[in-house]
C-alpha positions, -999 to 999 in steps of 0.1 A, spaced: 35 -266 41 35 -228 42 45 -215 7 50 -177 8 45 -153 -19 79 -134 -33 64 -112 -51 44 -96 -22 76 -103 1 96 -85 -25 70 -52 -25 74 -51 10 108 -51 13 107 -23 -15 84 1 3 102 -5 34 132 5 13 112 36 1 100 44 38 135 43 56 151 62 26 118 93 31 130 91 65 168 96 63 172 121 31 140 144 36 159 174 17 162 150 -19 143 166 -50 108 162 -43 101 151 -76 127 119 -73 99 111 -45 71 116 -66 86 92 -97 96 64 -70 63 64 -53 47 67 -91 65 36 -98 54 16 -67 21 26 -71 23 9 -105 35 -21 -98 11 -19 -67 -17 -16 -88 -10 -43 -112 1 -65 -82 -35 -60 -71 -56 -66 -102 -32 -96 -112 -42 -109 -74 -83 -98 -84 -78 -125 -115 -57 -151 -96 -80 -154 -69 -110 -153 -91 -100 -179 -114 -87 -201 -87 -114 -197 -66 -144 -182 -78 -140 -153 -54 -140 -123 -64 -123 -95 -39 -135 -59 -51 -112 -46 -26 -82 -57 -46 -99 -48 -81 -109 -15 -68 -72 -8 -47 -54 -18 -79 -76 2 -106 -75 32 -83 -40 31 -75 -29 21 -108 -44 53 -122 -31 76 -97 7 58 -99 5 70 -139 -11 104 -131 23 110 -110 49 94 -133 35 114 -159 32 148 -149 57 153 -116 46 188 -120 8 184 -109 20 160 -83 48 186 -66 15 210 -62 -8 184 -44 15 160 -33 -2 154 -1 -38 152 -13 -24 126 -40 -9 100 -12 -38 106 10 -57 94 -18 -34 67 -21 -29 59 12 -73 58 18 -77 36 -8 -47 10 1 -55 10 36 -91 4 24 -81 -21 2 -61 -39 27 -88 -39 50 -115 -57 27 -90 -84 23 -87 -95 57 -116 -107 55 -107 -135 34 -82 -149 63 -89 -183 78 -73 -172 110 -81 -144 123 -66 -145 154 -32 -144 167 -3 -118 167 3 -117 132 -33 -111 124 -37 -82 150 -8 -66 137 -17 -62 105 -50 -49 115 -37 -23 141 -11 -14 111 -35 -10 89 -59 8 106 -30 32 115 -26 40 82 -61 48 73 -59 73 101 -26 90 90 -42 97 57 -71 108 72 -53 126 89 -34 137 56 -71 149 42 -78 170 72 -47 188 77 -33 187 40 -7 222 47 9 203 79 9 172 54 24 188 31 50 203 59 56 170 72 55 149 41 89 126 42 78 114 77 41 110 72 51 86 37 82 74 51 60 58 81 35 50 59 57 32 30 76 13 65 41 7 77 26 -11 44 55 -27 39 56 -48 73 24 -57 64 31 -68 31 60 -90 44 38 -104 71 11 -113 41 37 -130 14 50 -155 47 15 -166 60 1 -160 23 -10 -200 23 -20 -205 56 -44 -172 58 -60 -173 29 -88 -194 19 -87 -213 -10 -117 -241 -22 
């Protein structure tokens, strides 16, 4: 029986929500932006660390990725809620940050699939991967980042949150748990 996991369904759905809205109303306050993606990359980061201590106690495992993704992420999501004002000046440096380390994250987790093969599986990798080069990408060229920010987080946010969807509806069946 393939259980799914809402809670990562439900963050997907959310930064799919977030990406399609940085995609449609690029002229809205920046700083609007900079609290909503403050707030997902709170609930993010908890989501990850919670994940860390699941995993470990049910398993033994223990994924640094997620523990490292969550702490970092976690930090930087309260960093932007709580002072918009630093955020507005390096926005782009900030999500690249954010982006490197999810991406980076998401990456040490596939490695705990049991199948890694199949559409599903190659999607999330070629997804994934994508968006460790955007914000390389986002590093390298931080002015044209900063030019094109509502499309580079837009397509990230629609990006990580296909492959968050993808993971809470194979969650059972692709992860490894003895």
């Amino acid at each position: 029986m393939k259980k799914f996991s809402t809670f990562t369904l439900i963050t997907g759905l959310i930064f799919i929500g977030v990406g399609i809205f940085f995609l449609f109303y690029p002229d809205n306050a920046l700083k609007t932006v900079i609290k909503i993606a403050a707030i997902l990359a709170i609930v993010k980061g908890i989501f990850d660390l919670l994940r860390f201590f699941r995993l470990n106690s049910q398993t033994g495992k223990k994924d640094y990725g997620l523990i490292f993704s969550g702490v970092l992420i976690l930090v930087l999501g309260i960093i932007l809620f709580f002072n918009t004002t630093i955020g507005t000046l390096i926005t782009g440096i900030l999500f690249a940050i954010w982006f490197f380390f999810e991406s980076i994250g998401t990456l040490l987790t596939l490695r705990f699939f049991n199948q890694k093969s199949g559409f599903a599986y190659y999607l999330l990798l070629i997804l994934t991967v994508f968006a460790l080069i955007m914000s390389i990408l986002m590093f390298a060229l931080p002015f044209q980042a900063a030019l094109s920010f509502t499309l580079i987080t837009g397509l990230y946010f629609v990006f990580q949150g296909i492959v968050l969807a993808i993971i809470s509806l194979k969650f059972k069946s692709w992860f490894t748990v003895k």
